[in-house]
C-alpha positions as CSV (number, residue, x, y, z in Angstrom):
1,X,8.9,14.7,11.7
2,X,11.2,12.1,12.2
3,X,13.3,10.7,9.1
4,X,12.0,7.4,9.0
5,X,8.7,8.9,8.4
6,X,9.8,11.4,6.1
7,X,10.9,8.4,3.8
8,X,8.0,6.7,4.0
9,X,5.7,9.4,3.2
10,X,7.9,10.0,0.1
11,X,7.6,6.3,-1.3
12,X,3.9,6.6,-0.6
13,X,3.4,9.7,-2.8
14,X,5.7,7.9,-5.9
15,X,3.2,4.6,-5.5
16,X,1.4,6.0,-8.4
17,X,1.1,4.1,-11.8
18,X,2.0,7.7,-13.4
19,X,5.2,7.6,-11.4
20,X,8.4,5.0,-12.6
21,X,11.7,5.2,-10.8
22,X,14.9,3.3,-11.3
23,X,15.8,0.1,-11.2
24,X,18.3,0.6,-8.1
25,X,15.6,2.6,-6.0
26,X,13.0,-0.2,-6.7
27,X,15.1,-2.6,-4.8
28,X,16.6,-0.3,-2.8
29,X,12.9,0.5,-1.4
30,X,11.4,-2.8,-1.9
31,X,10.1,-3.7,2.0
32,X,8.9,-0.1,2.2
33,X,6.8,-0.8,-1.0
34,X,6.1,-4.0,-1.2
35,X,2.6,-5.2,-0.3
36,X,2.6,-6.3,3.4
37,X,0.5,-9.8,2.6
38,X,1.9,-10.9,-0.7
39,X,5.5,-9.5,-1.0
40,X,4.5,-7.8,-4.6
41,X,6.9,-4.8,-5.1
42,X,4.7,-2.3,-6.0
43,X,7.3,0.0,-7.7
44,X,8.0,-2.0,-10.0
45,X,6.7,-1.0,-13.4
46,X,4.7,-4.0,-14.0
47,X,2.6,-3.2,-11.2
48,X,-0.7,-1.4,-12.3
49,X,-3.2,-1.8,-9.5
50,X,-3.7,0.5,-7.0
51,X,-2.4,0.7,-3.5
52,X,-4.0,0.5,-0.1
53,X,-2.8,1.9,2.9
54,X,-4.2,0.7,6.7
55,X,-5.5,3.6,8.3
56,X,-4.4,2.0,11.8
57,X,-1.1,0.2,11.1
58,X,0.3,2.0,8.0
59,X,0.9,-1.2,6.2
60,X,0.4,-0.9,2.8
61,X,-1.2,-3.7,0.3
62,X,-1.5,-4.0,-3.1
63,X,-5.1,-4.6,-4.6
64,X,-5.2,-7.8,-4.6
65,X,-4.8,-8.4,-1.5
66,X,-6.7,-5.7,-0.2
67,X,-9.8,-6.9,-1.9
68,X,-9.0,-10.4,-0.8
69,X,-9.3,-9.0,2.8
70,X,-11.9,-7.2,2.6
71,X,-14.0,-10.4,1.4
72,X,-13.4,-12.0,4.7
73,X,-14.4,-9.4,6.7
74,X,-18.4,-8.4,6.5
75,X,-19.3,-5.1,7.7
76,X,-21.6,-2.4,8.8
77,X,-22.0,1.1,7.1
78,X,-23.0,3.3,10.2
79,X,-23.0,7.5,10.0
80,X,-20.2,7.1,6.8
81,X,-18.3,4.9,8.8
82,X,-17.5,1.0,8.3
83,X,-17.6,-0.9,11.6
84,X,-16.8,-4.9,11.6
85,X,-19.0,-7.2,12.5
């Protein structure tokens, strides 16, 4: 696995609310953690919601912005699986 990934699949597991690191690794990490719509660094402590991942691109979104996006788009529950419309 390449290191790149290796990194991002380690700031992925610490975007927990149960999880707090310091404050030079919170902006040390910001663009890996920070929503990909609002900027929101969701390390930072103050952060409580949770966070989405795209299964497709790997950008991840805090929860307001995921829920904003997924009011725009309407779509179909087929077999378990959500198509759009």
């Amino acid at each position: 696995m390449p290191e790149n990934e290796i990194k991002r699949e380690k700031i992925r597991n610490l975007l927990t609310p149960d999880v707090q690191v310091c404050g030079g690794c919170r902006e040390k990490y910001r663009e890996e953690a920070s929503c990909k719509s609002c900027g929101k660094n969701m390390l930072e402590p103050t952060y409580k919601g949770m966070v989405y991942e795209c299964p497709l691109c790997g950008n991840l979104y805090c929860e307001d912005c995921w829920k904003k996006m997924e009011g725009e788009v309407h779509t179909v529950e087929k077999e378990g699986k959500l198509f759009g419309r």
